[in-house]
C-alpha positions as CSV (number, residue, x, y, z in Angstrom):
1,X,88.0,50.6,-128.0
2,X,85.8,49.4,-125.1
3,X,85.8,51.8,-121.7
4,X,84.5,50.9,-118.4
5,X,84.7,53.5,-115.4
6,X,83.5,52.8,-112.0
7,X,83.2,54.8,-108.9
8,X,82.9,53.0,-105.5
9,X,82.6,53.8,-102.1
10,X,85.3,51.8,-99.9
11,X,84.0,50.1,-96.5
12,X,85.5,48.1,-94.0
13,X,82.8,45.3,-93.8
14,X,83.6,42.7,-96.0
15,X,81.1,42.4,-98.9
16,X,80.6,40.1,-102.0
17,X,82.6,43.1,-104.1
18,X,86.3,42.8,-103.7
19,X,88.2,45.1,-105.8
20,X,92.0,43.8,-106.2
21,X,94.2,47.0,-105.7
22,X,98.0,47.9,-106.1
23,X,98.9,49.1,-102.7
24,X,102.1,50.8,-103.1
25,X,100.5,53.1,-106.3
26,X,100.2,56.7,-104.6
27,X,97.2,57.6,-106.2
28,X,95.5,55.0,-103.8
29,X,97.0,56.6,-100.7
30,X,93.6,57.4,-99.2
31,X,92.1,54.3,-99.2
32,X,94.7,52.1,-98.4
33,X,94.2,51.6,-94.7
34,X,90.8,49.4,-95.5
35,X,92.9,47.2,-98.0
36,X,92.7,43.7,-96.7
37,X,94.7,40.3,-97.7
38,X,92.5,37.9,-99.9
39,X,93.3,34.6,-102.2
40,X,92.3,34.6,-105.2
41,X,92.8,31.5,-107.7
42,X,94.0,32.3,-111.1
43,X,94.7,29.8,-114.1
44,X,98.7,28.6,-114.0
45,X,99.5,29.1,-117.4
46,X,102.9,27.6,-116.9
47,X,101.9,24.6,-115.3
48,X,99.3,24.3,-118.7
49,X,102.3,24.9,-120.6
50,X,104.7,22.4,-119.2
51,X,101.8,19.7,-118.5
52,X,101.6,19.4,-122.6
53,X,105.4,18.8,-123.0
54,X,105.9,22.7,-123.8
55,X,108.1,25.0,-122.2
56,X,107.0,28.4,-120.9
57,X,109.9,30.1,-121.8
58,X,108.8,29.2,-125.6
59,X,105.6,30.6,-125.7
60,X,103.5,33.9,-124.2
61,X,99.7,34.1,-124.2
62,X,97.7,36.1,-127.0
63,X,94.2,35.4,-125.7
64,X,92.1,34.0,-123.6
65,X,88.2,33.4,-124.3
66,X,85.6,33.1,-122.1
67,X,81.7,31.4,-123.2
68,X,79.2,31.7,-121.7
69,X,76.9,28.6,-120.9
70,X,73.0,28.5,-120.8
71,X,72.7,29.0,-116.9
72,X,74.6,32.9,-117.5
73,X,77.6,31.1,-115.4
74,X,81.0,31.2,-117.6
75,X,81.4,27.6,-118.5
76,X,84.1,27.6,-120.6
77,X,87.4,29.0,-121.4
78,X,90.0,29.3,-124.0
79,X,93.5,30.3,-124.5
80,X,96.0,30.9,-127.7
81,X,99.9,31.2,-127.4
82,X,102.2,32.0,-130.0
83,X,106.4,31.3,-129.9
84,X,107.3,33.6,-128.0
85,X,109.3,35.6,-130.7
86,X,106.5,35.0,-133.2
87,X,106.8,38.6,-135.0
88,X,102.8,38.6,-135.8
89,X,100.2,36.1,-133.6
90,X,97.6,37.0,-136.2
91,X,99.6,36.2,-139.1
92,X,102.1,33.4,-137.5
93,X,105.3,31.7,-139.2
94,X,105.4,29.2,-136.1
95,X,103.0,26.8,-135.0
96,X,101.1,28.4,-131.9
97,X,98.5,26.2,-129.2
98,X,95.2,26.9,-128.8
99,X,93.8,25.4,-125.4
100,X,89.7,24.7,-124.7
101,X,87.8,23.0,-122.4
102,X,84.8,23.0,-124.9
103,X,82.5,19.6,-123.1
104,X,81.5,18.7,-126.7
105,X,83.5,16.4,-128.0
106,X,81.3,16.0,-131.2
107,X,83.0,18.7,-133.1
108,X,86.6,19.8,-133.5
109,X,87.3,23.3,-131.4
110,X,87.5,26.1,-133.7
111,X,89.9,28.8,-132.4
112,X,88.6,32.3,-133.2
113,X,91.6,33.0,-135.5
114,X,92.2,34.5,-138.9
115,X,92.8,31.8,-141.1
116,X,96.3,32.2,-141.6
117,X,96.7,31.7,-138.1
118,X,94.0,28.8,-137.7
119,X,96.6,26.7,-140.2
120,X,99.1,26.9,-138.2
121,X,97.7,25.8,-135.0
122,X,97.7,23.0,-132.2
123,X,94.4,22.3,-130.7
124,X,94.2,20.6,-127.5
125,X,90.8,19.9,-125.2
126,X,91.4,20.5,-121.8
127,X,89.1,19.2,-118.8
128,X,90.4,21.4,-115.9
129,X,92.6,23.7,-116.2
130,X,95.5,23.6,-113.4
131,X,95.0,26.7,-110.9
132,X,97.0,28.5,-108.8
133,X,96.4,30.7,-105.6
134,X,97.3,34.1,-104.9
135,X,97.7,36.1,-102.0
136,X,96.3,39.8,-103.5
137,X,95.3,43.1,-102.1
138,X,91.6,44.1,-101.8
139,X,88.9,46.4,-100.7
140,X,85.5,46.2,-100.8
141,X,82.9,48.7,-101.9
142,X,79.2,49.9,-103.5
143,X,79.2,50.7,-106.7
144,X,77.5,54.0,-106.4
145,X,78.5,55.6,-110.0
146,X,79.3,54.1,-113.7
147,X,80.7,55.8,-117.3
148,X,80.8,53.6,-120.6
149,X,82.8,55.6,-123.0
150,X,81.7,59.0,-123.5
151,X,85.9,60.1,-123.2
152,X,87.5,62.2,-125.9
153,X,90.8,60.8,-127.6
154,X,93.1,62.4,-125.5
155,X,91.7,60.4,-122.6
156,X,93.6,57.6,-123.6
157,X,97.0,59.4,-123.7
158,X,96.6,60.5,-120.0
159,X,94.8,57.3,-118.3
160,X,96.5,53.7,-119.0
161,X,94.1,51.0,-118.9
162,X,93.3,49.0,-116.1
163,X,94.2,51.7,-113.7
164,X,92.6,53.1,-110.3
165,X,92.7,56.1,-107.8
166,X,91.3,57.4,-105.1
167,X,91.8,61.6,-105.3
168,X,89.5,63.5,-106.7
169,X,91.9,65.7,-109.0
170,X,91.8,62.8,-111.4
171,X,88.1,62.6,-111.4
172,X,87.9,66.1,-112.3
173,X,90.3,66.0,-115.2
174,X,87.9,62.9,-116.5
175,X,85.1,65.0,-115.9
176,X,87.2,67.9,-118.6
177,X,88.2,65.0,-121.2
178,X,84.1,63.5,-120.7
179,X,82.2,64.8,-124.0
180,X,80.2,67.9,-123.7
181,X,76.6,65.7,-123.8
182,X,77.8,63.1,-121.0
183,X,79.3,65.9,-118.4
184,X,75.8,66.2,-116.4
185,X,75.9,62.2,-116.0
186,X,79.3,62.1,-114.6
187,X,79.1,64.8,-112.5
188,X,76.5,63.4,-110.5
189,X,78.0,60.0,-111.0
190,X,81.9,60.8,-110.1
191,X,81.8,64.2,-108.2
192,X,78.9,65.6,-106.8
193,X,78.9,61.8,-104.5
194,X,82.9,62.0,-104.3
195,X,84.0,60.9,-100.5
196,X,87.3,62.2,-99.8
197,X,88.1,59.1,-97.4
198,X,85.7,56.5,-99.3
199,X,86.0,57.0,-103.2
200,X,87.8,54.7,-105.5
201,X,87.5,55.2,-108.7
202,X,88.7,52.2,-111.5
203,X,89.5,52.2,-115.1
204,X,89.2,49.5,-117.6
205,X,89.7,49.7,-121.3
């Protein structure tokens, strides 16, 4: 299981860093004064959905992919959806869709599926994929501290994924469920540079 933890300060300037937040979680009382109003464009998976004759309501996403291209830039992306009562994606008994706007049209899209699943598939080759905008919540901030795993088990029981705070009680419990070898690193990464009005701290996993 991957884990990403990152510390940041918050500023008011606006920087090339926006963090999207959830303003009316508690834990992110102390920073919320510097959130600030920001669209962001996402994909609009209905919109995919209904533009290929499929309804929404019929299907849920499983997973989206994203390449790489040769510049470093992400240059491709794509997305599988199963029926939306499909007991097992992996091992499907309906037919699901597997979306990809792969440029090469010299060779079939191969979704990166089992093989049970790969048989029971729709491929379809997307150009541009219809986008929405969204009105979301951000602050912006320096990175000034990072953690890649290094957690015990029981980290996971007490932290849900994609989660973020800004008081430093929850640091310190991290800093108690860190392993014994990785404690020095956090400390100076998460709490000897903790800012009482500035810190934000965000989980991914």
């Amino acid at each position: 299981m991957g884990l990403d933890i990152y510390h940041f300060h918050v500023k008011d300037e606006v920087t090339d860093n926006p963090i999207i937040i959830d303003v009316s979680q508690p834990q992110l009382r102390n920073i919320i004064h510097f959130s600030r109003k920001k669209t962001n464009q996402y994909f609009d998976h209905a919109r995919l959905l209904t533009d290929h004759a499929f309804s929404p309501q019929d299907y849920r996403m499983v997973f989206q992919q994203r390449r790489l291209g040769a510049t470093g830039k992400f240059e491709t992306d794509d997305f599988y959806f199963c029926a939306a009562d499909e007991p097992d994606p992996m091992n499907p008994i309906r037919t699901g869709l597997y979306f990809t706007s792969r440029r090469s049209f010299l060779f079939t899209p191969k979704p990166h599926l089992p093989p049970n699943a790969r048989k029971k598939v729709k491929t379809f080759k997307v150009r541009q994929y219809p986008m929405e905008d969204r009105l979301d919540d951000v602050v912006y901030g320096a990175s000034v501290g990072y953690q890649r795993k290094d957690v015990v088990d029981d980290f996971f029981n007490e932290f849900p994924p994609d989660w973020a705070f800004a008081e430093r009680r929850y640091a310190e419990r991290i800093f108690e469920l860190t392993v014994p070898e990785a404690r020095d690193d956090f400390r100076s990464n998460f709490l000897d540079n903790w800012h009482d009005a500035h810190s934000l701290v965000v989980i991914s996993w």
